[in-house]
N, C-alpha and C positions, 0 to 999 in steps of 0.2 A: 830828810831825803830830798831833792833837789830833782826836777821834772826831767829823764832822760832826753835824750835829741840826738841816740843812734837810735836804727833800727833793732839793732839785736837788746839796746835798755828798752826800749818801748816793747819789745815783743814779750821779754819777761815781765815787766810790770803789768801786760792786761794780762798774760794768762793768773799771774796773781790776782791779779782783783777779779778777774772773773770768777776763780775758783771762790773766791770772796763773796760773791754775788756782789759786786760794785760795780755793778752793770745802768745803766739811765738807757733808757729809750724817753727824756725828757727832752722839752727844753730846758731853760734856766726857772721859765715862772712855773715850771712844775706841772705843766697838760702834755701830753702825749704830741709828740711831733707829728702832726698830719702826714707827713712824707714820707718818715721812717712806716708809721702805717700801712699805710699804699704798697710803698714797697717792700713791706712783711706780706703782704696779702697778695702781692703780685707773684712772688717768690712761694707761695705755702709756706712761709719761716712762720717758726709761734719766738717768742722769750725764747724760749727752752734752746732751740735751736740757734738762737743769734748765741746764748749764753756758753752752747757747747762750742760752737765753733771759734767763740774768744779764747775759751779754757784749752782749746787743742789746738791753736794757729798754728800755721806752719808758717807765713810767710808775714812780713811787715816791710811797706816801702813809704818815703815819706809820700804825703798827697798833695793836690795843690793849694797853694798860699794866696790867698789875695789879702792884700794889707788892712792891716790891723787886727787878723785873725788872728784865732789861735792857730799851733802848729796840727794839721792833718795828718793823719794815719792811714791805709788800706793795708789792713790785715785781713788774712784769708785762713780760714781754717776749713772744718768739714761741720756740716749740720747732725741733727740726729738719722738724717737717713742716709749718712754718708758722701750728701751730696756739696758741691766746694759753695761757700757761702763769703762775699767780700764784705766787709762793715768798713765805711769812713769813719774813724772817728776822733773825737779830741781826747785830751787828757786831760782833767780837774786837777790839777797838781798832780799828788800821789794819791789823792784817794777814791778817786771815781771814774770809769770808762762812761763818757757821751758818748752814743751815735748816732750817725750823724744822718745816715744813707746805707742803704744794703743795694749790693747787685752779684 
């Protein structure tokens, strides 16, 4: 399967992998992103909640690019208290959601 680059194939493929739990709050060497962090705990977001709101997005637009990135995502779905939750994030090919950023 081959890395989507609309937003309506990127929107299916997280809510899949999220259903999946192929969810990363990593970076690549495998520690917890300080940022993503931050801004879990600035937000009151746990996993649980980054992970509902992948598995129920409603919206997916590309994000910005600066070269030699990968290609960015901002999808939005709802958290577990219903409240609207944005994640940046990349795509591992097809088999894993990074993110990158919440607001």
């Amino acid at each position: 399967m081959s890395v989507p680059n609309s937003s309506a194939s990127v929107l299916v493929l997280v809510h899949q992998l999220a259903a999946q739990k192929r969810v990363f709050l990593l970076w690549p060497e495998g520690r917890r992103a300080d940022h993503v962090d931050l801004r879990m705990r600035q937000r009151g977001a746990t996993a649980r909640d980054v992970q509902h709101a992948l598995e129920n997005a409603m919206t997916c637009e590309p994000g910005d690019l600066e070269e030699g990135e990968c290609p960015r995502w901002r999808v939005t779905g709802l958290d577990l208290d219903a409240d609207p939750l944005t994640a940046v994030i990349e795509l591992d090919g097809t088999s894993f959601v990074v993110v990158i950023t919440l607001y």
